[in-house]
C-alpha positions, 0 to 999 in steps of 0.5 A: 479521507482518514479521520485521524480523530478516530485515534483518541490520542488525536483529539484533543488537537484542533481542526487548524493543527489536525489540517497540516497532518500529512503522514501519522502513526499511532503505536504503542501497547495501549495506542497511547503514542502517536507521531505525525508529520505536517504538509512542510516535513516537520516531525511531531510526537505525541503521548506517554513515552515509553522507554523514550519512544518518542525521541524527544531526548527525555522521559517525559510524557505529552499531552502536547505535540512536541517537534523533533528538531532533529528531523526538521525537513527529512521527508519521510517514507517509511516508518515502523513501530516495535513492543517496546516501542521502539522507532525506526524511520526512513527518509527520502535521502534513504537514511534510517534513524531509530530510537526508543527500547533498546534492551535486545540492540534493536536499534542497531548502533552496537549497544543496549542503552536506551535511545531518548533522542533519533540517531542515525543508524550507520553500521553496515549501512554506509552509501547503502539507501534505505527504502523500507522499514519494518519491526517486530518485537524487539528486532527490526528489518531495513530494505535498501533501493537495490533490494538486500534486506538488512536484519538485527536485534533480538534474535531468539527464534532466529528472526534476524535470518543470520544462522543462529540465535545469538542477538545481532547488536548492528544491521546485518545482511540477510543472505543465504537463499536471499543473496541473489535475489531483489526484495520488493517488500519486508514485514515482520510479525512479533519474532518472525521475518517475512520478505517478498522479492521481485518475482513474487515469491515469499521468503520467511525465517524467524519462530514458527510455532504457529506455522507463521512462516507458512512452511508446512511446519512449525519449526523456527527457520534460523536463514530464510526459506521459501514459502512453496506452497505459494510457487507459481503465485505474484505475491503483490503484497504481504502483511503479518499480525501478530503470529499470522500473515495474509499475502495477495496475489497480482491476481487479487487472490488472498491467502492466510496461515498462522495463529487462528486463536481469534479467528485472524485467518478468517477460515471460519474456525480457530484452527492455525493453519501450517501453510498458506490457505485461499480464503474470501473466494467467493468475495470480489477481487481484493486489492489491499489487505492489513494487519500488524504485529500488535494485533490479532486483526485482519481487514481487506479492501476490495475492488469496489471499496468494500472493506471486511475485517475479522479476527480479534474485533473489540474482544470478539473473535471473528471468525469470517470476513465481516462486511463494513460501513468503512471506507478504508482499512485503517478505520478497522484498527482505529475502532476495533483492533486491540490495541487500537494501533496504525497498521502502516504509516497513514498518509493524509490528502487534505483538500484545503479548498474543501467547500469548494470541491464540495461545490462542484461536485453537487453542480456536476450534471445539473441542468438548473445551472449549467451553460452548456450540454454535451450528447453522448449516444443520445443522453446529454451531460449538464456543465459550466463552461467556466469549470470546464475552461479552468479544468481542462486545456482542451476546453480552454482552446475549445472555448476560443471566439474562432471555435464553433463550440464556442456558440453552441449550447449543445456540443455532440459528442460521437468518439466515445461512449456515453460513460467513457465521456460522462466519467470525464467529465465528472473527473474535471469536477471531482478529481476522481475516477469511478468506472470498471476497468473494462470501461477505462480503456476507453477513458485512457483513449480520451486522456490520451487524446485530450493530454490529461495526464492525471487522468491517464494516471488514474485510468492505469490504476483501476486498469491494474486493479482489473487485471485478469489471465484473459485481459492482461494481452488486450492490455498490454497491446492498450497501454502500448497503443496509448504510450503508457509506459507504467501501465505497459511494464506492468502488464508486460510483468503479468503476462509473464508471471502467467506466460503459460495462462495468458498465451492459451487466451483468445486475446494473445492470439488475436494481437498484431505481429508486431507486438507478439514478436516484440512481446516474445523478444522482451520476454527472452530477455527476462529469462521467461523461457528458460527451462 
């Protein structure tokens, strides 16, 4: 879990008050301000001020968390920072309020004064539900649940997509190759745009001269424009620094381009790169990447928790991915970016029976105290039954005076193997999951089985996660076979993206009729076979 302590402005707050944090952002150009949300969607903010960025309707700076009434119980989902700083933040309800630096009409109410206190931004936004925002300098993007992306503020470099340089005081819809596409995702490095849409393709617009919009050139685009380098790809999820952007694909590939003066491509040389570069090749698959306007930093995380981080390091230039001790990106921006902002708005889960779940995970397998053994494949596992009653229904009927089970101290174990079952069962002390994704198959067989439905959920992660062109059919025909429907959509998605990869496997010919045809009449529909 995030230490939220690591970020100086958070330590002065004590473990009671650090306990209700949910959600928390920490901006500024000094990482001098900080908002926060608690576990009952109250919103505090914390720090210097600058140009009112904390919304708390004055300029007075704090040194203790002061409550924004104003948004008392609006649940947050999104939230973005820019230079000024000013603030743009996103509620469940899907209504967008901004406040802080106004000098470039960045928060969309049609004026330049300064917003001291949260408004609702309402121009052009009306019945439109907002998902999604982002900030870069002195503009700001809002992505709504029907995938248009809306743009405004300062636009000198043509970063608000509208056709021209000429500031846009209210939310504007950008259009143009946009228009009849579905956005998933919006990111915005210091004055340049960057979409995703559903398909997976990049859009960019905005200034270029570093070749941050990845198009071959370094000239601004005043209206999006697709990154073609990247064609064929499903970009899953993009992120930009400062003037440079990573994008990874579905099939965990990473690529980089931009501004290179720090090392922030990881190329190993400072070298901008004009288009999109395949880098960390001979790295696993990587499953998140991070990086934000404030900084020149880059980090990813990988399949295994690993996480690597270059660029600018503490004043260092980094030039190739370097191995962590961290167990989450978020650290790298907390102890080595400059400065040492949020890349995203952080979220927190807080077990608030900690010694307890300490407890049980130290107990798991241990035969000193265990009441009960299960044999898998020879090998026995050390339990308690109380745990495994208070756990899990299975169990808890198990358990009954009319069951056999109920006497034995041994119990055999032969529908699964020994790590599918071991995995399990170590899943009802830590609520946790750590098994390859060639092995959760099996796993969600059980979860199925045995109606564990936060376990299934888990098992359709990692499954995802381990998602390749040879697997996807075999997965797909899983998550069919188990009833799960996430799982299956997005296998499904995959094999379509890469229809002509995923139809030359063994494992696409090897699956019964039936799921081919429905696999073939699903995939018509969607348009896969279209010229």
């Amino acid at each position: 879990m995030v230490d939220v302590t690591k970020w100086p402005i958070f330590s002065l707050m004590g473990p009671q008050e650090l306990s209700t944090i949910r959600k928390a952002c920490v901006f500024g150009t000094s990482a001098n301000e900080a908002i926060f949300i608690t576990k009952d969607d109250e919103v505090y903010v914390i720090g210097l001020n600058c140009s009112s960025c904390l919304g708390t309707g004055d300029s007075q700076s704090t040194i203790v968390p002061k409550k924004l009434d104003f948004l008392s119980g609006r649940k947050v989902v999104s939230m973005s920072y820019g230079s000024g700083p000013h603030i743009l933040l996103a509620t469940e309800d899907g209504e967008l309020f901004a406040w802080g630096h106004n000098g470039y009409s960045q928060l969309g109410n049609g004026t330049t004064n300064q917003g001291v206190a949260p408004v609702l931004v309402s121009a052009n936004l009306l019945n439109k539900k907002v998902t999604e925002v982002a900030c870069g300098s002195h503009h700001s993007m809002a992505l709504t649940d029907s995938g248009e992306v809306y743009a405004w503020g300062y636009n000198n470099c043509g970063q608000v997509g509208s056709g021209s340089t000429a500031n846009q005081p209210t939310p504007r819809r950008v259009s143009s190759c946009l228009q009849n596409k579905v956005a998933v995702s919006i990111v915005c490095g210091q004055t340049s745009s960057l979409a995703v849409v559903d398909n997976g393709e990049v859009y960019g617009w905005g200034y270029n001269g570093n070749g941050q919009l990845g198009l071959g050139n370094n000239g601004n685009q005043l209206t999006p424009c697709r990154l073609a380098v990247l064609q064929g790809l499903c970009v899953q999820q993009i992120v930009s620094g400062y003037a440079h952007s990573l994008a990874l694909t579905d099939e965990g590939l990473l690529y980089a381009w931009g501004s290179n003066t720090y090392g922030q491509l990881g190329t190993g040389n400072k070298s901008n790169q004009l288009s999109p570069l395949l880098i960390m090749t001979e790295k696993e698959r990587i499953v998140e990447v991070a990086a934000c306007h404030s900084t020149h930093t880059s980090a990813a995380k990988t399949q295994s928790g690993q996480v690597y981080m270059w660029g600018q390091c503490r004043g260092q230039s980094i030039v190739l991915p370097q191995l962590t001790h961290f167990t989450c990106t978020d650290d790298v921006f907390a102890c080595f970016a400059t400065p040492s902002v949020m890349w995203r708005l952080l979220s927190m889960e807080h077990d608030d029976f900690l010694t307890v779940a300490q407890s049980l995970k130290k107990e798991f397998d241990n035969p000193e105290t265990a009441d009960l053994k299960f044999c898998v494949d020879g090998k026995y596992i050390s339990v308690h039954k109380a745990v495994l009653k208070i756990r899990c229904e299975h169990f808890r009927s198990m358990f009954q005076s009319h069951w056999n089970e109920d006497m034995k101290e041994v119990i055999e174990i032969d529908q699964f193997s020994y790590p599918v079952y071991r995995s399990f069962l170590e899943f009802l002390y830590t609520d946790s999951v750590e098994l390859p994704p060639e092995d959760a198959i099996g796993l969600l067989d059980l979860a199925t089985s045995y109606c564990e439905n936060r376990l299934k959920r888990l098992c359709q992660q990692i499954i995802k996660r381990g998602i390749t062109v040879e697997n996807a059919f075999s997965l797909l025909a899983a998550a069919v076979r188990y009833d799960a429907e996430d799982l299956e959509e997005f296998c499904f998605k995959f094999c379509v993206n890469h229809l002509t990869e995923v139809t030359q496997t063994a494992a696409f010919w090897q699956i019964n009729g039936d799921l081919l045809k429905d696999f073939i009449c699903r995939a018509s529909r969607c348009g896969a076979f279209k010229n």
